[in-house]
N, C-alpha and C positions, 0 to 999 in steps of 0.2 A: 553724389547720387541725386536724380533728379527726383523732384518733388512729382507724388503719384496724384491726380486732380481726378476729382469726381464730381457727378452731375445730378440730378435731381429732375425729372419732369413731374407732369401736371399731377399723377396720380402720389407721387413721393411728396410733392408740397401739398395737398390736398390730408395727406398725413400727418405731417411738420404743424400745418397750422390749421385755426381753425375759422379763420376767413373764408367765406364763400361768394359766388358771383351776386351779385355784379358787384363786390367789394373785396375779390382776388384781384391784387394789382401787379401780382407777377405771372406767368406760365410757364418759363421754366429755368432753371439756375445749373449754370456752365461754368466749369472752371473752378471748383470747390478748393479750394486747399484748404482743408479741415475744418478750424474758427478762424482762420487767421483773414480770408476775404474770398471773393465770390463776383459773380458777374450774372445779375437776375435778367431776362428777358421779358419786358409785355409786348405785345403786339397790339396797335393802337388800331382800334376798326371804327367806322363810322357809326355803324349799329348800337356802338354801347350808350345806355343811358343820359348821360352827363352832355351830350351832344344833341340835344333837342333844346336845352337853353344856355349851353355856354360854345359858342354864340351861337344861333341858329342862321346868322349870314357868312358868320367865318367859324367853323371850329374850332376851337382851342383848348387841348387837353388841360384840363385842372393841375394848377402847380402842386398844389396841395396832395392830390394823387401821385401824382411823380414822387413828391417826399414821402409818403405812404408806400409806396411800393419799394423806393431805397428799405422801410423800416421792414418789410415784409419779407424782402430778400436777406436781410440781414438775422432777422429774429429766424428765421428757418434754419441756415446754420446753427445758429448758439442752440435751438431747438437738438437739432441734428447731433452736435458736438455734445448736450447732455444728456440724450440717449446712451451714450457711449460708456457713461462712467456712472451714472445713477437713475432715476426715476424719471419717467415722463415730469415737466414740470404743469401745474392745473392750468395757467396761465399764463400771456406775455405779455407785460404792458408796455406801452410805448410811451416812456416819459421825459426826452426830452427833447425838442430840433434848436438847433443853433446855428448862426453864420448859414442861414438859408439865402440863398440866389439863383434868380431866374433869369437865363443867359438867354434862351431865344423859345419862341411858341412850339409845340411837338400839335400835328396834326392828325387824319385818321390817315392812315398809311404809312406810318410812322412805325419803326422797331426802339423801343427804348429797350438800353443796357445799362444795367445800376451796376455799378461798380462800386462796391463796399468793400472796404479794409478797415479791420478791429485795429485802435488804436488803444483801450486798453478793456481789460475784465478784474474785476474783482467781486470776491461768492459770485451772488448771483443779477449782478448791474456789468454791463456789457456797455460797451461804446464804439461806435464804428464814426470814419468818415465817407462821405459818397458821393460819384460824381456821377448823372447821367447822362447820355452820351445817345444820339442820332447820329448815322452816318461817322461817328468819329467824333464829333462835333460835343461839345459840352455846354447842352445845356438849362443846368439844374445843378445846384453844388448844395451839400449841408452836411453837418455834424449830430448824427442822432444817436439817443440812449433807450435802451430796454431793458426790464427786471424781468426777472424770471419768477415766476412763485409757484413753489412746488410743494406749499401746505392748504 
């Protein structure tokens, strides 16, 4: 039987989490298969903030945001997935990046795709790995952790 995927746009992750602009660093999440991984999209514009000094002669999206938004797309699942079975949780905290790599610069007109897959959960620490992806192309890799606290 084929796995049924579902999606998430701007106003369902606006729910999910509680990041707001200009420190939402995803728009919309494709390809849900439940907790197990996901596929978050940002759309890279030249308008946004971070691009008047990183560089103002060459743009170049902050890596650090790339791995924030892998965490973003990823924490909105497990968000998503404890909806299902118990309590909103009050917070998500993002506690760990590992084996972080930056394969090539993302610019404004740029589509990033975070490809997140849970590699393990236990209660409420989650761990996913993630690759982003232009064009196809990979480039931003890391391994991140998130707690859930729902007291």
């Amino acid at each position: 039987m084929p796995t049924q995927l579902d999606t998430a746009d701007i106003l369902r992750i606006l729910e999910l989490l509680p990041h707001r602009y200009p420190f939402l660093l995803v728009d919309r999440i494709i390809e849900i298969d439940g907790d197990r991984s996901c596929i978050g999209i940002k759309n890279v514009t030249f308008n946004e903030p971070q691009f008047a000094g990183h560089f103002p002669t060459r743009p170049v999206f902050p890596g650090v945001y790339i791995i924030e938004g892998m965490a973003q797309t990823a924490g909105a699942i497990c968000v998503a997935a404890t909806l299902a079975t118990k309590a909103r949780p009050k917070q998500v905290y993002f506690m760990t990046i590992d084996k972080a790599k930056f394969r090539k610069p993302v610019q404004p007109g740029d589509v990033i795709e975070y490809h997140m897959r849970k590699t393990n959960n236990r209660r409420n620490m989650w761990w996913f790995f993630g690759e982003a992806k232009v064009n196809g192309v990979v480039v931003a890799e890391a391994e991140v952790s998130a707690m859930l606290v729902t007291e």
